[in-house]
C-alpha positions in Angstrom: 13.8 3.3 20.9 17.0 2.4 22.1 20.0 1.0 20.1 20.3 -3.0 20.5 22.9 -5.3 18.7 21.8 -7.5 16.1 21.9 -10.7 18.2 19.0 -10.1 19.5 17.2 -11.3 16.5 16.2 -15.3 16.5 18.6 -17.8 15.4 18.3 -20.6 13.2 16.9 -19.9 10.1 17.0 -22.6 7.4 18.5 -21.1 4.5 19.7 -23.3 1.6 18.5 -21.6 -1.9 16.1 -19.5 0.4 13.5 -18.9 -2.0 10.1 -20.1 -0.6 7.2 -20.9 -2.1 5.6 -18.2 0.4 8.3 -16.0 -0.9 7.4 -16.5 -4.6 3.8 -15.3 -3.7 5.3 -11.7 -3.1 6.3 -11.4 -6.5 2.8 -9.0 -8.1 2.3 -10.0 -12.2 1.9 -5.9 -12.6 0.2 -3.1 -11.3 -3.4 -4.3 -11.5 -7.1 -3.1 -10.1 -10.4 -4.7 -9.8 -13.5 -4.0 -11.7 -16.7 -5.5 -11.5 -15.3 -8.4 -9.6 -12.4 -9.2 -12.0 -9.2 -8.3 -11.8 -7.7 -6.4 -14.9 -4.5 -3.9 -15.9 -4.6 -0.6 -14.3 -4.5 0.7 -18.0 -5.6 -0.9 -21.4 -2.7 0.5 -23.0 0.8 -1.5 -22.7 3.1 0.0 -19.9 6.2 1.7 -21.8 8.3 0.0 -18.6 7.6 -3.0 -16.3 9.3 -4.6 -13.6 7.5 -7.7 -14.1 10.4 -9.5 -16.6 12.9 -9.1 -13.1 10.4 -10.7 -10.5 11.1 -8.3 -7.9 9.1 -9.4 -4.5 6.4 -7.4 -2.7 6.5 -4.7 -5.7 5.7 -4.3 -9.2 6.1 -0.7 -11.4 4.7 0.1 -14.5 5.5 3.6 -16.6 2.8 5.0 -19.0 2.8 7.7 -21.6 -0.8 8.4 -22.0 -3.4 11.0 -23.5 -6.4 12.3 -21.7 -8.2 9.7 -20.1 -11.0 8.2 -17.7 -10.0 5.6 -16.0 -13.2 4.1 -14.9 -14.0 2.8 -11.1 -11.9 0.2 -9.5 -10.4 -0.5 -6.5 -7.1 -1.1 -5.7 -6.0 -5.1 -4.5 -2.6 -3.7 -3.3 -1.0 -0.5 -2.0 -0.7 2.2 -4.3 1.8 4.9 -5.5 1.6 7.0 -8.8 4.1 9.5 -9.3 3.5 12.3 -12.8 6.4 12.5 -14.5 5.4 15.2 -17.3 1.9 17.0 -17.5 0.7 19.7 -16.0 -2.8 18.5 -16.4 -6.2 19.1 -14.6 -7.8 15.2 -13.1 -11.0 14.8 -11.2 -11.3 11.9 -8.4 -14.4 10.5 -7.2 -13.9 8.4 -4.2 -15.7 7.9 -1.3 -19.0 10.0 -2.3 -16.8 12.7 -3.2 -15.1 14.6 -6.4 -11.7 16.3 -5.6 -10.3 18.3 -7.9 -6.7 18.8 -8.6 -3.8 20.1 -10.8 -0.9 17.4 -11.9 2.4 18.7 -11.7 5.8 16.9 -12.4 6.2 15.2 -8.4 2.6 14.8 -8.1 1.7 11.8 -6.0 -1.0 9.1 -5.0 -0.3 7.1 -2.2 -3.7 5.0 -1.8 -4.2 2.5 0.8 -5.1 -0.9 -0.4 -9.1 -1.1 -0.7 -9.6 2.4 -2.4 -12.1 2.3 -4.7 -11.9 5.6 -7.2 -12.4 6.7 -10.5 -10.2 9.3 -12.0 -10.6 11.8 -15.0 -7.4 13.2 -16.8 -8.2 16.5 -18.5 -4.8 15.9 -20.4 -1.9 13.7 -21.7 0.7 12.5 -19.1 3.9 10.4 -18.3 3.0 8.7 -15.4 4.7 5.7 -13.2 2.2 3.4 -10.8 3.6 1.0 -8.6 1.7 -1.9 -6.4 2.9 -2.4 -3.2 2.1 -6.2 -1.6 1.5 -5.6 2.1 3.8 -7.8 3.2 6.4 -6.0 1.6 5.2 -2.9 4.5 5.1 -5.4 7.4 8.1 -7.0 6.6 9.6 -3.9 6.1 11.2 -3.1 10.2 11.0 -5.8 12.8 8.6 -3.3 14.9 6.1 -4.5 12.0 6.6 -8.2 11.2 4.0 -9.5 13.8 1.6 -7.3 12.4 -1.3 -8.2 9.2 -1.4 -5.1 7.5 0.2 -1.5 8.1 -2.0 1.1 7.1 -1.6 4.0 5.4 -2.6 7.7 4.9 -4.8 8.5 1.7 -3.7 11.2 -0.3 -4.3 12.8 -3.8 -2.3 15.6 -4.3 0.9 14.4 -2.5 4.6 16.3 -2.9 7.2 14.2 -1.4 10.8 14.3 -3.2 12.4 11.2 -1.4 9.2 9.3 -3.0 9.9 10.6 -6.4 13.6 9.8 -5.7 13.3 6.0 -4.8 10.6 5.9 -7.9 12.8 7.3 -10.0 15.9 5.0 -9.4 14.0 2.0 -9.7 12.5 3.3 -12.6 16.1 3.7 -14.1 16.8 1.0 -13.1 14.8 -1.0 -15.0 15.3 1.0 -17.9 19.1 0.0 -17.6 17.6 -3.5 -17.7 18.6 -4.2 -14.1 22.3 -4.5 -14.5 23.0 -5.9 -11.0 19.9 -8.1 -11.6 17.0 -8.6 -8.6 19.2 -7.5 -5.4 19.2 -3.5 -6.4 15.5 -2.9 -7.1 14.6 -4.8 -4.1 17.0 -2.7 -2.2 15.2 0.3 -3.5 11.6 -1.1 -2.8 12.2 -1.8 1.0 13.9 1.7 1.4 10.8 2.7 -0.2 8.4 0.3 2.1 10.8 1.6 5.4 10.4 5.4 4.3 6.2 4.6 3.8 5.6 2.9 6.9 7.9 5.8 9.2 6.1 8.6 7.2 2.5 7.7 6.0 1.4 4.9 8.6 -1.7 5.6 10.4 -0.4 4.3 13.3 3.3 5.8 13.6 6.5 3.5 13.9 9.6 4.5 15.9 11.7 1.7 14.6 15.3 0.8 16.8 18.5 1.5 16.0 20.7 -1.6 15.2 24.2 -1.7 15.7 27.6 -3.4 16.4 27.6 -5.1 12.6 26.7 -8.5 11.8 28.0 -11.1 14.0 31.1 -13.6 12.8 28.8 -17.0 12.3 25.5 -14.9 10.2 28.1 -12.9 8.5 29.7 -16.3 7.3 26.7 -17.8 6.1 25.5 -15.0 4.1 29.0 -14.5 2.3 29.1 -18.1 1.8 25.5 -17.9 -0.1 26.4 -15.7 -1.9 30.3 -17.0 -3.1 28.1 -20.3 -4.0 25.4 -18.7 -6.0 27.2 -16.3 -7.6 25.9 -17.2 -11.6 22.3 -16.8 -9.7 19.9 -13.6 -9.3 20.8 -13.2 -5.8 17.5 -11.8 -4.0 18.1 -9.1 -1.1 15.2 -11.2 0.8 17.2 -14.6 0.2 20.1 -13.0 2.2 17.8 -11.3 4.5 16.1 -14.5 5.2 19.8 -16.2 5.7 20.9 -14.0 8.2 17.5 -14.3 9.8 15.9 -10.0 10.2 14.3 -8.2 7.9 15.8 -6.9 4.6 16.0 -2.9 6.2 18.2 -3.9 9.1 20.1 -7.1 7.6 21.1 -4.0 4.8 22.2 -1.6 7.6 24.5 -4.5 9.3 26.0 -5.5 6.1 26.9 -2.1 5.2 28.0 -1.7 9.3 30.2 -4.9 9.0 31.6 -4.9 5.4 31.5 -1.5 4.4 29.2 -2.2 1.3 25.4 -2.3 0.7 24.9 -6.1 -0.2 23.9 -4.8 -3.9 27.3 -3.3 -4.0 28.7 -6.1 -2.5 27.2 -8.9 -4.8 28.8 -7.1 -7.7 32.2 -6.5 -7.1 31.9 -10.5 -5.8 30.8 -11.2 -10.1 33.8 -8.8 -11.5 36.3 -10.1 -8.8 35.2 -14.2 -10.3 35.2 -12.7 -13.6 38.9 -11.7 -12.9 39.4 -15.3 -12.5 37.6 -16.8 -15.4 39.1 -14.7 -17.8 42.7 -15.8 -17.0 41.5 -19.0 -18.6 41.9 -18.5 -23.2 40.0 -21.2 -23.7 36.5 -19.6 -21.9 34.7 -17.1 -23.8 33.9 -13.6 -22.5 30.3 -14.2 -23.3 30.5 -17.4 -20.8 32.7 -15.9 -18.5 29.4 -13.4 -17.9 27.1 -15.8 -17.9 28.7 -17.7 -14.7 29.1 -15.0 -12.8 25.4 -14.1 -12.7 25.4 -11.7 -15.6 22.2 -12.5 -17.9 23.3 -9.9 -20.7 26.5 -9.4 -22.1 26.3 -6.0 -22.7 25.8 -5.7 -18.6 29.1 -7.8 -17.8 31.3 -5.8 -20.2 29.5 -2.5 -19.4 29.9 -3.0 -15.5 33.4 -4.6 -15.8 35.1 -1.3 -17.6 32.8 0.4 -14.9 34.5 -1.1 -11.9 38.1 -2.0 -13.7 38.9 0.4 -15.7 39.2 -1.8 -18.9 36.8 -4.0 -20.8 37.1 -7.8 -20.7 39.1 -8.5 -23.6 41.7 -6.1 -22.6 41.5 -7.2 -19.0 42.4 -11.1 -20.8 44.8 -9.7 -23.3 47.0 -7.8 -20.5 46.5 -11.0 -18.5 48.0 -13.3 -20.9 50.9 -10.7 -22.4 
């Protein structure tokens, strides 16, 4: 498709604290299946890693360490990705009246369409991440899908595809950094994911168009004014998407067009360039100082501070003040 500017998308989207309660209802409690009519953990042992304590929308991660194990039937409520991260392992699907068999490798993927119904036999112990996708988080992921219910995808079992394994892995560090640059980053990383599923794996193929021109003066405005007034707040990628009224793929595209930044980026500079001017004040603590600007750890503040300054925040103050 051709390239059109971004004003072509609707105006006049309400957008004060745009959470939604509809919004809410993307974020998944963890990566669970049905059995039997009930709805239970994909595993019975205790994920080694979850996204679930950071609430990111349409998407929820788990990582495993496991020995050999049948995981008995269930189908899947959501989407489903599950990446081996160590284990070269024989498994055994039955699905659909039939058993495949397959060797894991480190890369190996599942990408399962919601509504598969399986039952899989793991000859061995492996390091495993599984992810469940919300389908809204597919159709909302271009504008060439928002009008649609569902987008689905391509089943496979034995599935090599390093970009997958790439966005898996970031958001899997991610989280085991304990999400420095809180909620924006991960949901960042799930859309690219969502955009990269729907273009490659869709059953029926997307062309999506090519925005450009940037973002224009007035949405540009009322995104950087969200975000300057919510600052000490875990700033969503789908609240500013939902400001500036497009999806998150192409309001991240714009942003980076027009400012030169992706919006993650952008948010945290924003926090160390407030902390700046906090910590010209003696009387506020450091520990405070990160708390307002949107920092929920202090570790995090002074860690991404000396990251982005050079210096940590005490001897940012202490140069300040001599």
């Amino acid at each position: 498709m051709g390239a059109t500017t971004q004003d072509d998308f609707p105006r006049g989207v309400a957008w004060k604290k745009a959470q939604s309660p509809a919004m809410d209802q993307l974020v998944l409690p963890g990566v669970d299946v049905v059995r039997e009519g009930r709805q239970e953990r994909f595993l019975e042992a205790p994920p080694t890693l979850s996204s679930s304590p950071v609430h990111w929308r349409g998407i929820a991660l788990e990582n495993w360490n496991v020995p050999a194990v049948l995981i008995p039937r269930h189908e899947h409520p959501e989407h489903f990705l599950h990446v081996v991260l160590r284990g070269v392992v024989k498994y055994q699907v039955a699905t659909k009246g039939r058993v495949l068999r397959f060797t894991s490798r480190p890369g190996t993927i599942f990408l399962l369409p919601r509504g598969t119904v399986d039952e899989v036999n793991w000859a061995g112990p492996t390091a495993r991440v599984a992810v469940a996708i919300h389908p809204r988080l597919l159709t909302g992921a271009l504008e060439e899908t928002a009008h649609e219910a569902d987008v689905e995808l391509r089943e496979h079992w034995d599935l090599a595809d390093p970009h997958i394994s790439a966005l898996v892995s970031e958001m899997t560090a991610d989280l085991g950094d304990c999400s420095p640059a809180g909620t924006i980053y991960g949901e960042a990383l799930a859309n690219a994911l969502a955009v990269y599923l729907v273009k490659r794996y869709a059953v029926r193929g997307i062309t999506p168009s090519f925005y450009k021109g940037g973002l224009s003066s007035y949405r540009l405005k009322r995104v950087l004014d969200y975000i300057a007034d919510n600052l000490e707040t875990d700033i969503s990628l789908f609240d500013l998407a939902t400001i500036a009224g497009m999806s998150p793929h192409y309001f991240s595209e714009l942003f980076k067009q027009t400012i030169g930044r992706s919006p993650h980026n952008y948010v945290l500079l924003q926090r160390i360039e407030r902390a700046k001017q906090l910590l010209r004040d003696p009387k506020r603590s450091i520990i405070e100082t990160g708390l307002e600007v949107g920092f929920q750890n202090p570790s995090h503040f002074a860690r991404m501070f000396r990251k982005l300054e050079g210096t940590t925040p005490s001897m940012f103050r202490a140069n300040w003040v001599t």
